[in-house]
C-alpha positions as CSV (number, residue, x, y, z in Angstrom):
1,X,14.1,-4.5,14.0
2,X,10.8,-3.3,11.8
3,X,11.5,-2.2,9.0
4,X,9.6,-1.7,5.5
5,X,10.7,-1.1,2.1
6,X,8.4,-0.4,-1.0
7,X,9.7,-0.5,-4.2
8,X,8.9,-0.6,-7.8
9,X,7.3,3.2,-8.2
10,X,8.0,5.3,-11.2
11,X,6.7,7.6,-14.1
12,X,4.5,6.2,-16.3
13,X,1.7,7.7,-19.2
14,X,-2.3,7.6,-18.1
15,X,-3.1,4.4,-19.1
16,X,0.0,2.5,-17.9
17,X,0.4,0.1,-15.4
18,X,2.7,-0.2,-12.2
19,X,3.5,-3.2,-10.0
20,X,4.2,-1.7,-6.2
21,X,6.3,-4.1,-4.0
22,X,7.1,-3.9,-0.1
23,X,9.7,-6.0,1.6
24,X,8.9,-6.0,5.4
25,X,10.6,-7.5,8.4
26,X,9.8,-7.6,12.4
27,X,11.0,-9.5,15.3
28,X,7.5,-9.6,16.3
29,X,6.4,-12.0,13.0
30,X,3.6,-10.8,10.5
31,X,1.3,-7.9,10.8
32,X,-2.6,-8.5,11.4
33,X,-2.5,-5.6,9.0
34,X,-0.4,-4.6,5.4
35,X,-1.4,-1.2,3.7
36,X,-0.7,1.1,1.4
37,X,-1.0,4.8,1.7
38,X,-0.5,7.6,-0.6
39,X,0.1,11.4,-0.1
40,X,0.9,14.7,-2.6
41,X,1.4,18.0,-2.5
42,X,-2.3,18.6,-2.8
43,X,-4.1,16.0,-1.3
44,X,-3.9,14.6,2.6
45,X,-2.8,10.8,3.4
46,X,-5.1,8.9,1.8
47,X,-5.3,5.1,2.5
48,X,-5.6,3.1,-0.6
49,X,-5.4,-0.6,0.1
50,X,-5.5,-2.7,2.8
51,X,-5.2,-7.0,3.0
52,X,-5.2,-8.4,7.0
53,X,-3.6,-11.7,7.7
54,X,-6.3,-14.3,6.2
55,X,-6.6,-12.5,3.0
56,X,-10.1,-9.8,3.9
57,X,-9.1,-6.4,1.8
58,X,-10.3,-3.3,1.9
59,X,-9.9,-0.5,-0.8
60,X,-9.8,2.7,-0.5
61,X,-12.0,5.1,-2.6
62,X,-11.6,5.9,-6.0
63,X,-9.2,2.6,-6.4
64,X,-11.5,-0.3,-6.4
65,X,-11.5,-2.3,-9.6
66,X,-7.8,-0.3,-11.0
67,X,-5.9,-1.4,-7.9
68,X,-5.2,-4.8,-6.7
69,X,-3.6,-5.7,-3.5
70,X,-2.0,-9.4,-2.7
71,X,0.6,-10.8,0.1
72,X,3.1,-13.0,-1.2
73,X,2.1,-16.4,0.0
74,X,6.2,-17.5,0.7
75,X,7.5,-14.0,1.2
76,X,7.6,-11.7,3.2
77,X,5.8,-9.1,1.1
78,X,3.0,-7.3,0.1
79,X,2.0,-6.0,-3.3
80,X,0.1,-2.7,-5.3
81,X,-1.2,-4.0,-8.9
82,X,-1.9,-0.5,-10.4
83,X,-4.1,-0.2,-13.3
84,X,-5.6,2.2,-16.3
85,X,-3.5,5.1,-13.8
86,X,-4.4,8.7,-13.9
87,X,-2.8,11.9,-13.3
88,X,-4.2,11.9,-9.9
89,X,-2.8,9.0,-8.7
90,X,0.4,10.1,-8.8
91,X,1.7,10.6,-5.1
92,X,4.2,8.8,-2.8
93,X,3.2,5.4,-1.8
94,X,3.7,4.1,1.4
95,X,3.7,1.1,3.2
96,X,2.6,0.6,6.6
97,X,1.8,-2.0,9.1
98,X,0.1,-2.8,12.5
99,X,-1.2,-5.6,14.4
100,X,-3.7,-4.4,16.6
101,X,-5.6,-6.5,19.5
102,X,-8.8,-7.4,17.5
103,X,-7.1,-7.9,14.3
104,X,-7.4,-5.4,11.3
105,X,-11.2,-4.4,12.1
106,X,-11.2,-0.7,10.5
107,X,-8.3,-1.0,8.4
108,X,-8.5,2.6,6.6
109,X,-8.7,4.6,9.8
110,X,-6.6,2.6,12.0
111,X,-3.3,4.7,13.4
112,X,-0.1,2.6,12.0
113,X,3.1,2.7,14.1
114,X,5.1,1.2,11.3
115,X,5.8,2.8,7.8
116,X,8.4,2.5,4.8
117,X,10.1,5.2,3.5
118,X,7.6,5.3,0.6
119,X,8.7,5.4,-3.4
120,X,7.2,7.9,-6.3
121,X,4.6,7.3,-8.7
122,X,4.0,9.8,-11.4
123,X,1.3,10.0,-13.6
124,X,1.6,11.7,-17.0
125,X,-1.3,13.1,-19.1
């Protein structure tokens, strides 16, 4: 079995903080790559964080220095520190994972086969 589960989305004021968590299990072990997405009505997928297996992250745009992503080092999870958030960051957030050939070389772009089901955040002015 793969599956992933993010939790810890909800509605907060501009300004506010969220802590984004996703559980995660496969048969294969860990993946060379954790990420978050996000997508809305009115804006495509947009990758937002990723961290590969020896701790390298990349961030999307418009996120570095509010958003902070960490793996658990005795868990099996992955998490989104979300800071100072703005209307438009609310969106679903998803979690996703792959483990390519060459590691996690173009994290942002790269095609993941396996997703969560995603959970809510929503932004308030």
């Amino acid at each position: 079995q793969v599956r992933l589960v993010e939790s810890g989305g909800g509605s907060v004021q501009a300004g506010g903080s969220l802590r984004l968590s996703c559980e995660f299990s496969s048969y294969h072990g860990a993946f060379a790559c954790m990420a978050w997405f996000r997508r809305s009505p009115v804006k495509e997928r947009q990758g937002v964080a990723v961290v590969d297996t020896v701790g390298r992250i990349t961030y999307g745009a418009g996120v570095k220095g509010r958003f902070t992503i960490s793996r658990d080092p005795e868990k099996p999870m992955v998490y989104l520190e979300m800071s100072n958030l703005a209307p438009e960051d609310t969106a679903i957030y998803y979690c996703a994972g792959a483990t390519p050939f060459d590691g996690c070389p173009d994290p942002l772009n790269f095609t993941y086969p396996y997703w969560g089901p995603g959970t809510q955040v929503t932004v308030s002015s």
